[in-house]
C-alpha positions in Angstrom: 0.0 0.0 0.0 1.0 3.7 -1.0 2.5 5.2 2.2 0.3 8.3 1.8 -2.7 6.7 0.1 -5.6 8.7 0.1 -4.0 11.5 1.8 -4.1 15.5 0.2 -1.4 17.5 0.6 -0.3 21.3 0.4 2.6 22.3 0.0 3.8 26.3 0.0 7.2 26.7 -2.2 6.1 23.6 -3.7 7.1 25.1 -7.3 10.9 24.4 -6.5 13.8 23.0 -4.2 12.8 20.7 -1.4 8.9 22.0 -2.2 9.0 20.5 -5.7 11.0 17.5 -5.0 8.2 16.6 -1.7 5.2 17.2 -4.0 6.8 14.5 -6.7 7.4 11.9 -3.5 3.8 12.5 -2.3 2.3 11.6 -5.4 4.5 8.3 -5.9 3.3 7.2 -2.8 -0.5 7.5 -3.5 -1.0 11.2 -2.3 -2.4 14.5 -4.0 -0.2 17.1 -4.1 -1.2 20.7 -3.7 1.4 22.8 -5.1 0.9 26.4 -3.8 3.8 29.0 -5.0 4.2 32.6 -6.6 6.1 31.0 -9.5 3.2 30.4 -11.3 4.9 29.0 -14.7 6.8 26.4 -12.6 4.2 25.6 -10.6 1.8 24.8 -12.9 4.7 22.9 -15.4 4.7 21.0 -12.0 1.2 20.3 -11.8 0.9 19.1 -15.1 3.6 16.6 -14.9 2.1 15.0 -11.6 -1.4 14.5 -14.1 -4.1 14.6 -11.9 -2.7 14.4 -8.6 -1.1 17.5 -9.0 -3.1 20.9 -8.3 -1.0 24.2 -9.1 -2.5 27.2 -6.8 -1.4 30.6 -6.2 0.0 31.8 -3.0 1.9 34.7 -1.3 2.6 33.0 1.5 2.3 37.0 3.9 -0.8 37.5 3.1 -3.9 35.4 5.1 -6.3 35.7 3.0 -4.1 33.8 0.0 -3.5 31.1 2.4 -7.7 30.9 3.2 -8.0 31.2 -0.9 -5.5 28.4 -1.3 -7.1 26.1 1.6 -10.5 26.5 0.5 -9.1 25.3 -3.1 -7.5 22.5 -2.2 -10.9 21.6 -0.5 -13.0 22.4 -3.0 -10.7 20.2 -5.3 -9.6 17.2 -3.6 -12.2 17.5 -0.7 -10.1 17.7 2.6 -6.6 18.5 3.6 -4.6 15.9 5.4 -1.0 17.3 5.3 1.0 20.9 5.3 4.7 21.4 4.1 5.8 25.2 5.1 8.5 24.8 2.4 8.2 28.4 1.3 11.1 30.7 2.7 14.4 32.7 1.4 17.8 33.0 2.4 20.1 36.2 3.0 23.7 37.1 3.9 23.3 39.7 7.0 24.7 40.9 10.9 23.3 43.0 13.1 25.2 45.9 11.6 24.2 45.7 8.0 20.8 43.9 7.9 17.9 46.9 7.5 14.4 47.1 9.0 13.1 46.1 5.7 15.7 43.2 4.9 14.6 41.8 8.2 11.0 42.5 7.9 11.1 40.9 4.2 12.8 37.0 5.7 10.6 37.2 8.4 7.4 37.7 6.5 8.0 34.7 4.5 10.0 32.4 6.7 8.4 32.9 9.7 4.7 34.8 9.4 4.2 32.4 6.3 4.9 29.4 8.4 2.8 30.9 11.0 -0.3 31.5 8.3 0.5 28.2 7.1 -0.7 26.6 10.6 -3.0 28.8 11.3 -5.1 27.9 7.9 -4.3 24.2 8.3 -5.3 23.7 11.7 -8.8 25.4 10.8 -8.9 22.7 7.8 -7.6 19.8 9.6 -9.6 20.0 12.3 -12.7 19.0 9.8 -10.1 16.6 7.9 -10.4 13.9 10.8 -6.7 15.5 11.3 -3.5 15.6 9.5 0.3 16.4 9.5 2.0 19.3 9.6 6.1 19.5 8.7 7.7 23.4 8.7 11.4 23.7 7.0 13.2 25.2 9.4 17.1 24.7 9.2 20.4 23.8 11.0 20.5 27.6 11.5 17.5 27.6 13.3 19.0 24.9 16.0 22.6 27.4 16.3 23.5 30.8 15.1 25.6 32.0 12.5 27.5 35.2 12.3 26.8 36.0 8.3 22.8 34.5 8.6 21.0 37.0 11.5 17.6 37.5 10.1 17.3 33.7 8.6 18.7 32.1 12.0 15.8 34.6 13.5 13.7 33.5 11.9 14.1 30.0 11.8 14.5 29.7 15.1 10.8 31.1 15.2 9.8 28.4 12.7 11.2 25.5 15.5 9.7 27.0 18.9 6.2 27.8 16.6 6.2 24.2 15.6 6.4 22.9 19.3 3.2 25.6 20.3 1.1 24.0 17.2 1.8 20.1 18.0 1.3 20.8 21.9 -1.7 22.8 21.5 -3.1 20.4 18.9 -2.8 17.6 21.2 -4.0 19.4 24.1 -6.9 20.0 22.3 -7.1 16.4 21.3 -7.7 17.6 17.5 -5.6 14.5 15.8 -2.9 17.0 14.1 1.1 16.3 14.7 3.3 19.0 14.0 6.7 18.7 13.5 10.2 20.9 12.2 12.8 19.7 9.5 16.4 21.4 10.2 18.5 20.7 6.6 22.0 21.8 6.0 22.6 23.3 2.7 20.6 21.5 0.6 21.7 22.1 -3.7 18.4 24.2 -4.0 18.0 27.4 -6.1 18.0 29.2 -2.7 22.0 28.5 -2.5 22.5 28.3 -6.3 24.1 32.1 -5.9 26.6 31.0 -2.9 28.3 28.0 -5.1 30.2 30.5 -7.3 31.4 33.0 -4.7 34.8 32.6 -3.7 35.4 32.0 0.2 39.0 32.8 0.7 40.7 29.9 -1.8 37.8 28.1 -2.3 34.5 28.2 -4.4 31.2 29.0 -2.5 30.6 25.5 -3.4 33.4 23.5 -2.1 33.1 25.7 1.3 29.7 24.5 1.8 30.2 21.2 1.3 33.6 21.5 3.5 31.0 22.5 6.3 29.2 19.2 6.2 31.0 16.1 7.7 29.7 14.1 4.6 31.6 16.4 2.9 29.3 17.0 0.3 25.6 19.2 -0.2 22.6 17.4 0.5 20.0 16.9 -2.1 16.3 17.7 -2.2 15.4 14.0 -3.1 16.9 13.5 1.1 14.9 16.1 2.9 11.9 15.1 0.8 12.1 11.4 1.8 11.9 12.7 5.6 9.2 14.8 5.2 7.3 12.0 4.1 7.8 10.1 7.0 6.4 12.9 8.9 3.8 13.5 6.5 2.6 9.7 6.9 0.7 7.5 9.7 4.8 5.8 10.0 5.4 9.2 12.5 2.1 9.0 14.1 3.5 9.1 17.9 6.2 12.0 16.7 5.2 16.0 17.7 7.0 18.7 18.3 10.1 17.4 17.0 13.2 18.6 15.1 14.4 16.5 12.6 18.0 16.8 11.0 18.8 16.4 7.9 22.4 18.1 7.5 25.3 15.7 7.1 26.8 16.1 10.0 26.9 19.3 10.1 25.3 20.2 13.9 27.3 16.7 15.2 
């Protein structure tokens, strides 16, 4: 039997990255997925290629009525929602001296508040679902700082400590939902793709990021996705408000 037979879905950032390469696993293993992203032309190439398991939907990820919009379509469509991956999120180079108001505001909108919209939609949904699954990305940087990463580790730390309110209050509320936080290392993405070329004192951007990792290489979508789906099937169903690495080695 599929591992997520019968089961819808959503995914935010689902157009790329770990977003695209989740959506893809989720519909191998019996699912539908929901790919919800502002790219619209890769989202919907996306869509069509998963047939008609595959849903593209719009969604800036800020804004909580797009995440209501997107719900409600997923609904309408495939009638319930089962599953959540907060995949959507961006990465930038800052410290406390540099980083602006609106630099900050801008990583944490996404990262964070999307993640937080994210839930707050789901939980609604799920509730009426018979319950679900919740996973948010967070990172490595969101379980230790980083002096060239302030606003991301911010904000990823926000993603981890939000995640451990939703899956306590969901099971204090006995409403069937699990939610749990994924913490990859650099992960060969389109979010990094502009680090690999940028020289690091002798080295390529690319062979100092894979330096960092005791694997000594960059992990690949294909990995992360394979543990989301864990946590997006009945497999995880006594695991909430968890982190769950995916890095390497990197944190060891």
């Amino acid at each position: 039997m599929a591992r997520l037979e019968s089961k819808v879905v959503l995914i935010s950032g689902g157009a790329s990255g770990i977003g695209a390469a989740t959506a893809r696993l989720v519909v191998c293993e019996g699912g539908k997925a929901v790919i919800a992203d502002r790219d619209e032309e890769k989202g919907r190439l996306l869509a069509r290629e998963l047939g008609a398991s595959g849903l593209f939907l719009p969604l800036d990820v800020t804004q909580e009525p797009a995440w209501q919009k997107a719900v409600a379509g997923t609904i309408d469509t495939f009638g319930g929602l089962h599953g959540l991956l907060n995949a959507a999120g961006i990465g930038t180079r800052t410290d406390i001296e540099s980083c602006t108001l609106a630099e900050y505001r801008r990583v944490n909108d996404i990262n964070a508040l999307g993640t937080f919209l994210g839930c707050k939609a789901a939980v609604a949904a799920m509730k009426q679902s018979g319950g679900g699954s919740i996973v948010n990305i967070s990172s490595v940087l969101g379980l230790r700082g980083a002096p060239y990463a302030m606003a991301y580790c911010a904000s990823k730390g926000a993603v981890r400590l939000l995640t451990k309110h939703v899956a306590l209050h969901c099971a204090q509320m006995k409403y069937n939902i699990r939610c749990n936080s994924v913490h990859p290392g650099y992960i060969d993405t389109p979010m990094i793709a502009p680090r690999l070329d940028q020289a690091v004192g002798n080295m390529s951007g690319r062979q100092w990021l894979e330096e960092l990792h005791p694997l000594g290489r960059l992990g690949r979508a294909e990995e992360v996705a394979s543990m989301i789906l864990f946590l997006l099937s009945d497999e995880s169903s006594f695991s909430t408000g968890a982190e769950f690495v995916c890095d390497g080695g990197l944190t060891a």
